[in-house]
Backbone as JSON, one array per atom type, in Angstrom:
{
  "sequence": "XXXXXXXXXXXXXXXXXXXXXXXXXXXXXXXXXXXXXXXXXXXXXXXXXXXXXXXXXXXXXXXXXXXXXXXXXXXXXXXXXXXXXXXXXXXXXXXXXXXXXXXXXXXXXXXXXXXXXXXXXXXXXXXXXXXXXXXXXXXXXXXXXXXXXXXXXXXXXXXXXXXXXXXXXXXXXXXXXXXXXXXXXXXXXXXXXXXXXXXXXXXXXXXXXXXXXXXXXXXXXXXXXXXXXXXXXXXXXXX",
  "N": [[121.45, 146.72, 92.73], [124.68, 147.55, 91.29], [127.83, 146.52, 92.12], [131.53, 147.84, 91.02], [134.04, 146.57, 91.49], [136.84, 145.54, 90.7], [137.42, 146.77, 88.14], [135.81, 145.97, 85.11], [136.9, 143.91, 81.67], [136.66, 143.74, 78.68], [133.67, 142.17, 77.63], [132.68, 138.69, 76.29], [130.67, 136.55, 76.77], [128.62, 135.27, 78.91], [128.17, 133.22, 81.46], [126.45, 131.69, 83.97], [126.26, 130.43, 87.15], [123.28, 127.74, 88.65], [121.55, 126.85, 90.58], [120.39, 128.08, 93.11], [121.11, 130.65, 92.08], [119.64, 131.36, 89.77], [117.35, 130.13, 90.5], [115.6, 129.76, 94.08], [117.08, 127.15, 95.26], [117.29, 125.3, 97.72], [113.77, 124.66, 98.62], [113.49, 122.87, 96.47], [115.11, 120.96, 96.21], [114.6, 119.56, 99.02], [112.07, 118.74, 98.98], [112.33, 117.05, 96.57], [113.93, 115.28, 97.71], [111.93, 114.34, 99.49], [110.05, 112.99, 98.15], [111.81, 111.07, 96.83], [112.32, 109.51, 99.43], [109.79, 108.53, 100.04], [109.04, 106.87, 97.74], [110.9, 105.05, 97.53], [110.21, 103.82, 99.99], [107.65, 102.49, 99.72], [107.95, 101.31, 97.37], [110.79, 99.61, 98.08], [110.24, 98.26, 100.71], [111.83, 97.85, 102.95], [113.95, 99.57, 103.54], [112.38, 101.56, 104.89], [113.65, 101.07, 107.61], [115.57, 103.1, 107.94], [116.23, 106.3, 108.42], [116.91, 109.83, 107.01], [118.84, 110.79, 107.69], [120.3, 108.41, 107.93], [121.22, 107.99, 105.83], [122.83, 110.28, 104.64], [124.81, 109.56, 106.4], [125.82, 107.64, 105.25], [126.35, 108.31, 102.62], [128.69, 110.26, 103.05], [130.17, 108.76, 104.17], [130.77, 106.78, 102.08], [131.99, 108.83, 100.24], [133.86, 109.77, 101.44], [135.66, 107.52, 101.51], [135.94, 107.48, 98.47], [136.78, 109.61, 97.25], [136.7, 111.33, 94.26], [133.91, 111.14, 94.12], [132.98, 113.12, 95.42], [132.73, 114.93, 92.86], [130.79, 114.11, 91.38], [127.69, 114.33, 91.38], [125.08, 112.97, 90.55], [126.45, 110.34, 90.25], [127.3, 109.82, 92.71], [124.92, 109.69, 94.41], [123.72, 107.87, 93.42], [125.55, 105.3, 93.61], [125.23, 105.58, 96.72], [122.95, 104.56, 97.0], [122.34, 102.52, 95.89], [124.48, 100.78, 97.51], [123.16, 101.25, 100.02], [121.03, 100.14, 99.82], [121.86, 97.33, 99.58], [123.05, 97.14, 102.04], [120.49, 96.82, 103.46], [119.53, 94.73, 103.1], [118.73, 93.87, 100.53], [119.21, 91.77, 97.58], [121.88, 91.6, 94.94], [120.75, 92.16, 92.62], [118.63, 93.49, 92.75], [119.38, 95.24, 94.29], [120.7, 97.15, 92.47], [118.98, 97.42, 90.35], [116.98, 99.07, 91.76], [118.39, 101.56, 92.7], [119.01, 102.68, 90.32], [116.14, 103.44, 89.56], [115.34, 104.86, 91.86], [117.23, 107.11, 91.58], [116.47, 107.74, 89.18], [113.47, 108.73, 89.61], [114.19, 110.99, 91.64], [115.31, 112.63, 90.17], [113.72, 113.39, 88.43], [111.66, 115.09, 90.05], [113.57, 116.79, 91.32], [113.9, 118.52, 88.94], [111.49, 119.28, 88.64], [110.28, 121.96, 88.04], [109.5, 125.3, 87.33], [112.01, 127.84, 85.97], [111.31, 131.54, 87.1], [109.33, 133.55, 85.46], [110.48, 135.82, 85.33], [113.14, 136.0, 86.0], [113.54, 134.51, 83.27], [113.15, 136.22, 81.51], [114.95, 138.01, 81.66], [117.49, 137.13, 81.62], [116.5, 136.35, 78.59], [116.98, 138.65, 77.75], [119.68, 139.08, 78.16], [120.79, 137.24, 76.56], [120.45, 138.0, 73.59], [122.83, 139.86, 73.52], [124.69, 138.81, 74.25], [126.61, 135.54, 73.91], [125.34, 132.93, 76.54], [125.62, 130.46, 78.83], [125.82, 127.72, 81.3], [127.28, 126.67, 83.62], [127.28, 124.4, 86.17], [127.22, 123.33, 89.27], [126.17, 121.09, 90.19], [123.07, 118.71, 89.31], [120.71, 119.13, 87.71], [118.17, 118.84, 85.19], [118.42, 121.54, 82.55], [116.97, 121.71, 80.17], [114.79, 120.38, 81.47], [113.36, 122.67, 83.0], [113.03, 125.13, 81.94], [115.71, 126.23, 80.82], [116.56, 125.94, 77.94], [116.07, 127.54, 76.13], [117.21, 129.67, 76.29], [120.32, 129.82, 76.81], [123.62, 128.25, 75.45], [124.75, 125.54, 75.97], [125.27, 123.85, 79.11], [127.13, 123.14, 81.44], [127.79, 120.54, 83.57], [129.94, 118.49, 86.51], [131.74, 115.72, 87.03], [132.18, 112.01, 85.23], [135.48, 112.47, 85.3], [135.62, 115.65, 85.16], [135.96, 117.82, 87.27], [134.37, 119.45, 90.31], [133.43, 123.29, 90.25], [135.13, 124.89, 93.04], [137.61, 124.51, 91.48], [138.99, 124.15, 87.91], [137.93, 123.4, 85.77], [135.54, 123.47, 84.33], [135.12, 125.96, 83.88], [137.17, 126.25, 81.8], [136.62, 124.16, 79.78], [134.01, 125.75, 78.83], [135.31, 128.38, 78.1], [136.66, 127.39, 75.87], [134.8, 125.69, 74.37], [133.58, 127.75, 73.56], [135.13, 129.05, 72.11], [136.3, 131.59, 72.99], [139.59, 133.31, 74.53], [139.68, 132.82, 78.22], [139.92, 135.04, 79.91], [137.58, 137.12, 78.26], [135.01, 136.12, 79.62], [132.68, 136.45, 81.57], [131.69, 135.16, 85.05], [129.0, 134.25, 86.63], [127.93, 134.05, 89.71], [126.48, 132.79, 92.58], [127.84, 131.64, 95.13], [130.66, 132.52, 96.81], [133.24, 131.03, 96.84], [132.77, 128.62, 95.68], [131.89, 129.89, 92.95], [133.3, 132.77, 92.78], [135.72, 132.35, 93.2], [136.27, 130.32, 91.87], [135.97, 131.06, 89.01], [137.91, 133.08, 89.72], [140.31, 132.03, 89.48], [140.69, 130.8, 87.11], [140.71, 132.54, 85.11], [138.87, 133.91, 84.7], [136.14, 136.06, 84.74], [134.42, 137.61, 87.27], [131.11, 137.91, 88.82], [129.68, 138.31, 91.15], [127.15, 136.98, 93.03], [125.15, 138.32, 95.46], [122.39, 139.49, 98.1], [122.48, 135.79, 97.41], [119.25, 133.7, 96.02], [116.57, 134.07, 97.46], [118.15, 134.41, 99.54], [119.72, 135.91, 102.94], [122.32, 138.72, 102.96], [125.46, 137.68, 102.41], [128.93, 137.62, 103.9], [131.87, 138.68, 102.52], [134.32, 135.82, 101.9], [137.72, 134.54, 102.12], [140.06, 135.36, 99.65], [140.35, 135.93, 96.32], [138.55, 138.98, 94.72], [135.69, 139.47, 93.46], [134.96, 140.9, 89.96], [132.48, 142.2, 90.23], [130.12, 142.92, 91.5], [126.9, 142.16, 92.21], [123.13, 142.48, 93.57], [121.27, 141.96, 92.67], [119.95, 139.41, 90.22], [118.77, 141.36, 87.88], [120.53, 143.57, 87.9], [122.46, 142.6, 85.72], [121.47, 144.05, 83.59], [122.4, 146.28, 83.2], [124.99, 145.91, 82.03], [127.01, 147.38, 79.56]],
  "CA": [[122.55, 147.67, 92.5], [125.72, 146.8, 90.75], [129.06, 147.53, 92.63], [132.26, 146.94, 90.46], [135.11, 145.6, 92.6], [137.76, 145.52, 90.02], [137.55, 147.31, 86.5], [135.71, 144.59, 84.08], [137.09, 143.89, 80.67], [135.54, 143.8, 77.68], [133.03, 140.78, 78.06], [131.87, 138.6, 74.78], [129.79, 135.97, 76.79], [128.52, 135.04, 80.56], [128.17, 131.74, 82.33], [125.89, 131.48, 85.36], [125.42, 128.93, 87.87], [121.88, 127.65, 88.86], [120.77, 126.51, 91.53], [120.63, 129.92, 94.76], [121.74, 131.95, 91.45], [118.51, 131.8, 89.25], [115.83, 130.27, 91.72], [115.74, 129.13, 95.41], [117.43, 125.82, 95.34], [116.43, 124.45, 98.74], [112.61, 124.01, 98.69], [113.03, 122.03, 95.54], [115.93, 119.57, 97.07], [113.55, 119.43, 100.52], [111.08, 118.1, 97.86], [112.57, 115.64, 95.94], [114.76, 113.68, 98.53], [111.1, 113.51, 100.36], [109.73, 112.01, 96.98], [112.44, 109.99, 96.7], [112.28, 108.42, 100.52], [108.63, 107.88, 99.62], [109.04, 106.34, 96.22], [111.79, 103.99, 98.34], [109.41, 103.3, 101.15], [106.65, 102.25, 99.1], [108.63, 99.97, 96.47], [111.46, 98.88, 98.73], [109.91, 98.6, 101.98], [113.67, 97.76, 104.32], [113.81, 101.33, 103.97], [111.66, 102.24, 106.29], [114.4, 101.2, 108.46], [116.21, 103.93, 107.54], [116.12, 108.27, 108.39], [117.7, 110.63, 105.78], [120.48, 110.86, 108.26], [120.87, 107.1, 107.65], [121.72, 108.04, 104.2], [123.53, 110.98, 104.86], [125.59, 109.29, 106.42], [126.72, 106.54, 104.03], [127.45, 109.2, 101.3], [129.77, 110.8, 103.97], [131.32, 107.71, 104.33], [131.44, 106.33, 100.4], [133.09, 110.49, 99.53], [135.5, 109.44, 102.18], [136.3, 106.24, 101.01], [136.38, 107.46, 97.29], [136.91, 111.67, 97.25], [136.48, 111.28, 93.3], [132.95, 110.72, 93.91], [132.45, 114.55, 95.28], [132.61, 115.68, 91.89], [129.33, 113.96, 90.73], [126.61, 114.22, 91.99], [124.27, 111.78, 89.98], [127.27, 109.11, 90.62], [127.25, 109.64, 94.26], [123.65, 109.46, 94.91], [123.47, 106.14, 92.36], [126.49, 104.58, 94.98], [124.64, 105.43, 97.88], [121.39, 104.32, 97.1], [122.41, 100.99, 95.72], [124.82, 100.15, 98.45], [122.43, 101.37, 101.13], [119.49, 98.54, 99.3], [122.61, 96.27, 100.06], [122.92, 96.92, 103.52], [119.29, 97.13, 104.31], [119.23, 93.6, 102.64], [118.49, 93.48, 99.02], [120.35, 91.17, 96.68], [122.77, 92.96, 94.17], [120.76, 92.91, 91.57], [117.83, 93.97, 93.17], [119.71, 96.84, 94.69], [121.09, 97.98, 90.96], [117.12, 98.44, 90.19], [116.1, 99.64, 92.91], [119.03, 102.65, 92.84], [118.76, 103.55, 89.05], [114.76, 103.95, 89.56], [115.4, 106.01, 92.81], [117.7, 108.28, 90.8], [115.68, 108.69, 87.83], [112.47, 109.39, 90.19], [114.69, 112.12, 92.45], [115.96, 113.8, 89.09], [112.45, 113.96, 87.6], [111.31, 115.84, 91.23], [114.83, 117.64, 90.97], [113.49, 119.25, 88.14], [110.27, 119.67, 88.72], [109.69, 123.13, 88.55], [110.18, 125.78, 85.87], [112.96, 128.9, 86.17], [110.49, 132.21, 86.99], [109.27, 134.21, 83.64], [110.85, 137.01, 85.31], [114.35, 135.49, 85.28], [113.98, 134.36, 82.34], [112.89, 137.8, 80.67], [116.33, 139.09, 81.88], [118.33, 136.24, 80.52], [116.5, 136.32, 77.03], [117.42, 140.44, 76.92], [121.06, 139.63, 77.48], [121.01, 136.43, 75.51], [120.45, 139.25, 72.66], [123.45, 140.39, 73.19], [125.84, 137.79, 74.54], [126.18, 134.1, 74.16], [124.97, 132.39, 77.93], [125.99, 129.8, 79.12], [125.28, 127.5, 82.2], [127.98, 126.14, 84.87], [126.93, 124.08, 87.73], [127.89, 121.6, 90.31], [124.57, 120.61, 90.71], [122.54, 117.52, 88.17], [119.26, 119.18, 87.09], [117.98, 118.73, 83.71], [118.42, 122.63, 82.13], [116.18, 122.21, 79.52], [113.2, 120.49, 81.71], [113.57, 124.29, 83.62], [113.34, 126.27, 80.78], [116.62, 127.23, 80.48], [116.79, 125.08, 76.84], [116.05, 128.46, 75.04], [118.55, 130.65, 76.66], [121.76, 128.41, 77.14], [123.62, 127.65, 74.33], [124.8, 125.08, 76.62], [125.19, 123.42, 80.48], [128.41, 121.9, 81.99], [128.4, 120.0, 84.67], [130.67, 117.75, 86.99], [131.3, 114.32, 86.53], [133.43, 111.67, 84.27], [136.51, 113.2, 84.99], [135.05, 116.75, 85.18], [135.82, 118.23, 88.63], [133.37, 120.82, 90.22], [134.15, 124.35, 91.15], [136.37, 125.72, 92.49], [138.2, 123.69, 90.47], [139.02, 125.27, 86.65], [137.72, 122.64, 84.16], [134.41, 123.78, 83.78], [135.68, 127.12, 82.9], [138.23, 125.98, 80.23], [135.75, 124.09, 78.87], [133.47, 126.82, 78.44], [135.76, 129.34, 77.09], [136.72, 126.38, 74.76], [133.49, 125.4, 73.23], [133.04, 129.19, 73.18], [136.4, 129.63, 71.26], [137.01, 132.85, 73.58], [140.31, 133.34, 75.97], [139.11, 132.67, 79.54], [139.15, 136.4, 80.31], [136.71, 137.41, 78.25], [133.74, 135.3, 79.48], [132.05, 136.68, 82.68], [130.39, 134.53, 85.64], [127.94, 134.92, 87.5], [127.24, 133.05, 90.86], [126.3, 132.94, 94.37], [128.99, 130.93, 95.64], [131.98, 133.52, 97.08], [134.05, 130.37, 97.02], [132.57, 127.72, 94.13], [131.55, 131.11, 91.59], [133.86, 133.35, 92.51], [136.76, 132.0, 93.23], [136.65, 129.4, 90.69], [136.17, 131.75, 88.17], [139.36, 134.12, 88.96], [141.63, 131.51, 89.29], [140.42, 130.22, 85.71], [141.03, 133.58, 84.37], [137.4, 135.0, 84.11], [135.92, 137.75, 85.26], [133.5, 137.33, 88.32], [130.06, 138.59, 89.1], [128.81, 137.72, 92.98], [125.68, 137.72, 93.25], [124.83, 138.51, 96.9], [122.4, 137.62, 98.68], [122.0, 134.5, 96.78], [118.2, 134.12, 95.46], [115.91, 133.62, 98.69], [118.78, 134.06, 101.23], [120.22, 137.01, 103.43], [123.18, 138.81, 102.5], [126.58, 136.76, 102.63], [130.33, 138.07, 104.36], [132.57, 137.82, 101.52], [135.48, 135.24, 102.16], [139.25, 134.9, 102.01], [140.14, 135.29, 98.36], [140.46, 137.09, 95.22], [137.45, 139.55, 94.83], [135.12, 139.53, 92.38], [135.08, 142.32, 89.56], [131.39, 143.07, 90.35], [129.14, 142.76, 93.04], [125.32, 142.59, 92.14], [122.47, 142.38, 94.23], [119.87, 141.21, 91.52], [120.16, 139.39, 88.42], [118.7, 142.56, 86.69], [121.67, 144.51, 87.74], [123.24, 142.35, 84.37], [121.1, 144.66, 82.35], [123.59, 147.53, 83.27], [126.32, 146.21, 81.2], [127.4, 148.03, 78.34]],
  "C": [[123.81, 146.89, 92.17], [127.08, 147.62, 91.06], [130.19, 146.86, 91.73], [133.56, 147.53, 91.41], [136.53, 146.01, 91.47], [137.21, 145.88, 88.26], [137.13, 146.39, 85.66], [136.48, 145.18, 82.56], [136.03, 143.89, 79.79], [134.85, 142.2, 77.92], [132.1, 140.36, 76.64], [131.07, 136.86, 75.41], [129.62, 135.55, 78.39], [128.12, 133.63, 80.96], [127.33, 131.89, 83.38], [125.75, 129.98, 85.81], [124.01, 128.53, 88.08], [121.31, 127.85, 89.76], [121.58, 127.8, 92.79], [120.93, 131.03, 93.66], [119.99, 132.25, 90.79], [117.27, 130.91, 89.82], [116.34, 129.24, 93.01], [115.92, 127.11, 95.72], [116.73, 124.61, 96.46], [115.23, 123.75, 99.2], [112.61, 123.07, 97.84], [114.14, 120.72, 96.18], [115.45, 118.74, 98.62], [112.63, 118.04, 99.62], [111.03, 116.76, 97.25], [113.5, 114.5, 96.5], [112.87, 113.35, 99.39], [110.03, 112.72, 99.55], [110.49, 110.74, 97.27], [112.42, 109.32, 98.12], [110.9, 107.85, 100.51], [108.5, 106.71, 98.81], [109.67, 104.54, 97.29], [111.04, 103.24, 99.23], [108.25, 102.3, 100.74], [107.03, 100.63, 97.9], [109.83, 98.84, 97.47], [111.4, 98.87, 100.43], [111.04, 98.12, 103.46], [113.72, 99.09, 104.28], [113.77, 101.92, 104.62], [112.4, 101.81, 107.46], [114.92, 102.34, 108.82], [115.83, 105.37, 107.85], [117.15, 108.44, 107.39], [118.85, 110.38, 106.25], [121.26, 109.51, 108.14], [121.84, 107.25, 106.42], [122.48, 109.04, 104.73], [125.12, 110.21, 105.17], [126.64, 108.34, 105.96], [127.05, 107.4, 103.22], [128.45, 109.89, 101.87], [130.81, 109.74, 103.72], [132.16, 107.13, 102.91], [132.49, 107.71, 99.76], [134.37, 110.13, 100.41], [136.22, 108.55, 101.36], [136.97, 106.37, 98.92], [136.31, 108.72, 97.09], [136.33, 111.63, 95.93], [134.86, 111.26, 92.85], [132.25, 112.15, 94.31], [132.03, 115.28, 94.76], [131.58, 115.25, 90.9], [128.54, 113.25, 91.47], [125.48, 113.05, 92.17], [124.96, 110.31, 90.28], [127.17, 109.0, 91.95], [126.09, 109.49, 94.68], [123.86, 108.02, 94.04], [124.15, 104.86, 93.77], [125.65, 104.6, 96.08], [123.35, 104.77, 98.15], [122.01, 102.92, 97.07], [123.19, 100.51, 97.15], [124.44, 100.36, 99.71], [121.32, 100.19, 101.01], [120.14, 97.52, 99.81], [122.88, 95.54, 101.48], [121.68, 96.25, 104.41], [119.05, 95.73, 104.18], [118.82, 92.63, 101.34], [119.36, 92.66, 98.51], [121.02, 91.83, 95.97], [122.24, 93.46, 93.45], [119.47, 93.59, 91.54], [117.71, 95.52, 93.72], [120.28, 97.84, 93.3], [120.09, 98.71, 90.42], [116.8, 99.25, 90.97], [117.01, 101.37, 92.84], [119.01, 103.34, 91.4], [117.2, 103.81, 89.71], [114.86, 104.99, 90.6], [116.29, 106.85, 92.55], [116.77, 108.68, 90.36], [114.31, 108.96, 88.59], [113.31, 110.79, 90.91], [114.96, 113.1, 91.24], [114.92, 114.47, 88.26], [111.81, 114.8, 88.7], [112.45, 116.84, 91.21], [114.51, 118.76, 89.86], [112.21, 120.02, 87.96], [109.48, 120.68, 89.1], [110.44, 123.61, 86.92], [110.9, 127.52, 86.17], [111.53, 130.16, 86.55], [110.65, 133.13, 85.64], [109.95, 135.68, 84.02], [112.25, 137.28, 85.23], [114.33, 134.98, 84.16], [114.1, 135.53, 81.3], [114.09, 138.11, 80.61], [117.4, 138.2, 81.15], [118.14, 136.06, 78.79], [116.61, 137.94, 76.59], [119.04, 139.95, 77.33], [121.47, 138.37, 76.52], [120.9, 137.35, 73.42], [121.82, 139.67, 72.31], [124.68, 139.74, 73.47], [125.49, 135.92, 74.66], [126.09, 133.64, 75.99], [124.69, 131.15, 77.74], [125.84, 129.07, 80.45], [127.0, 126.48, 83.04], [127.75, 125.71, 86.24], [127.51, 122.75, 88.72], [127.04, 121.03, 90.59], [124.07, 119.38, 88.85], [121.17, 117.77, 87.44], [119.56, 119.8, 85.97], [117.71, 120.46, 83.03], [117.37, 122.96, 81.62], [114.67, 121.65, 80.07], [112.92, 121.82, 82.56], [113.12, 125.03, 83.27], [114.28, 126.69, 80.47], [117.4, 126.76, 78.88], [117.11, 126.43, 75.62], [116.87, 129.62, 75.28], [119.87, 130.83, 76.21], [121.66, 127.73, 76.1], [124.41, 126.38, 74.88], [125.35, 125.27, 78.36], [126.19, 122.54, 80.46], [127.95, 121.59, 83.26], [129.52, 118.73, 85.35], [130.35, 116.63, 86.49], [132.34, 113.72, 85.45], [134.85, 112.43, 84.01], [136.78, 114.74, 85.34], [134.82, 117.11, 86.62], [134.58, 119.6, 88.71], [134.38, 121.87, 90.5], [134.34, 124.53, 92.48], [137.24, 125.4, 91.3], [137.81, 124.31, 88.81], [138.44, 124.43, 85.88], [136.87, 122.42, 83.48], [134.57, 125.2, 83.13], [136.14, 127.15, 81.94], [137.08, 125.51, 79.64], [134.69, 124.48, 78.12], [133.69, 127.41, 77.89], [136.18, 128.23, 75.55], [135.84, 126.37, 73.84], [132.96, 126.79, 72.9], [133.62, 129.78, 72.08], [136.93, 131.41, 71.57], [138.01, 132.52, 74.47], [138.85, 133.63, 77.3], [138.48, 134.22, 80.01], [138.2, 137.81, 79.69], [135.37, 137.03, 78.37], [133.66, 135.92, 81.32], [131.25, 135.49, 83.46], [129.96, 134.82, 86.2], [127.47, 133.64, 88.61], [127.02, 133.28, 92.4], [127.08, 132.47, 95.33], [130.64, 131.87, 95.93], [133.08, 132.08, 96.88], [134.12, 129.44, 95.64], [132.5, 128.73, 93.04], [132.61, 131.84, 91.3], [135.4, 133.32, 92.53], [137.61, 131.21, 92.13], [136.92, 130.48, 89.5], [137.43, 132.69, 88.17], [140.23, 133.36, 89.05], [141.15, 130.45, 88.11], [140.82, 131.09, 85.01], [140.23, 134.31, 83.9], [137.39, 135.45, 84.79], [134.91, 137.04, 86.06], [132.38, 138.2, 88.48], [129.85, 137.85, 90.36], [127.96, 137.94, 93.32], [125.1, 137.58, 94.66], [124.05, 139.69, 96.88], [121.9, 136.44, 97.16], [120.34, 134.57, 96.49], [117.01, 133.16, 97.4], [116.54, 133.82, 100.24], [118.95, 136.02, 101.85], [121.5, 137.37, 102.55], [124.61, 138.2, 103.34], [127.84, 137.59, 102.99], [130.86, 137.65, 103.09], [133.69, 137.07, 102.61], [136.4, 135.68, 101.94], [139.52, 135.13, 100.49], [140.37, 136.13, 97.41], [139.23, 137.79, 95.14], [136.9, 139.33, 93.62], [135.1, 140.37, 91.21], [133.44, 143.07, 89.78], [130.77, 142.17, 91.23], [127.42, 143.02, 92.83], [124.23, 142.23, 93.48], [120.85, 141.87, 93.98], [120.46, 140.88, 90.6], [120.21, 140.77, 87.69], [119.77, 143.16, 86.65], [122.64, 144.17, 86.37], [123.16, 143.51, 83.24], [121.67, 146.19, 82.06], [124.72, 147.45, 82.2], [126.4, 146.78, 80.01], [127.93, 147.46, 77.1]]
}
């Protein structure tokens, strides 16, 4: 069911986020960090010193030490890995290998699944009628997903490129779209990263609560959304 919150405008293209918006994020990140401590265990056996929480807590510490590093993802796992190989005892340049390969194994498990044909059905009926678009704070590969034939492109964080809340995935969206901000709709699960970001960018908000797998969410402090869905499908309402 689709509640609208605030009066939408006319809308000439939509944005969604990914990951909790169009499939259950969590089992697949469960997944591929327990690939990747495998992969690690197996090739760089100091490791096995190590619990997740080991790691955990060095990327705690490196985001402290460098905030800038919050806003990508793929950079902050790269940092942590290598200068965790360092700790554990590797040489430098041993730990440089060792942290690209345990990326590019986590990102190929990261991906390693494909969107459901039933979200995608709904995205290729409004791709019909509006350009779609992908916004995430998250590092998985779009088009190993499926979402290659949807999405006329995928922003994410990184080089410069803060996440949401933060506006500069929005601008750059309506940009490469060549629409003002407030006619581009998003769509996300995030009352804070989706929807927030989006009205203080100048778009229009969709909230999709609950999120895909979860309960339903309290909204937060903030500006409201202009619509309130409760399924993807509810998109196929718009006019």
């Amino acid at each position: 069911m689709v509640s609208v919150l605030i009066r939408p405008r006319a809308i000439h293209a939509i944005s969604f986020d990914l990951d909790d918006t169009l499939y259950d994020n969590r089992p697949i990140m469960r997944h591929a960090e327990q690939q990747l401590w495998a992969f690690l265990a197996q090739q760089y056996p100091k490791t096995l010193q190590w619990q997740a929480h080991d790691w955990q807590q060095l990327k705690q510490q490196l985001l402290f030490e460098s905030p800038l590093l919050a806003h990508d993802t793929t950079a902050a796992r790269l940092v942590t890995l290598e200068q965790g190989l360092l700790m554990l005892g590797y040489d430098r340049q041993v730990a440089a290998v060792g942290a690209r390969e345990g990326l590019e194994y986590f990102r190929y498990h990261r991906a390693d699944f494909t969107v459901a044909p039933e979200v995608l059905a709904i995205l290729q009926q409004l791709a019909a009628r509006y350009p779609l678009v992908g916004i995430t704070n998250g590092n998985v590969d779009a088009k190993q997903i499926g979402l290659g034939e949807v999405f006329e492109f995928v922003l994410h964080p990184g080089n410069g490129t803060r996440m949401k809340p933060y506006a500069d995935m929005f601008y750059q969206a309506a940009t490469r779209l060549a629409l003002p901000s407030r006619l581009l709709l998003h769509v996300g699960d995030s009352y804070t990263a989706d929807v927030q970001g989006a009205r203080l960018a100048g778009c229009q908000a969709a909230w999709l609560n609950p999120a895909v797998g979860r309960d339903p969410q309290v909204a937060g402090s903030g500006l409201l959304p202009h619509l309130h869905l409760t399924a993807l499908s509810d998109l196929l309402q718009l006019a």
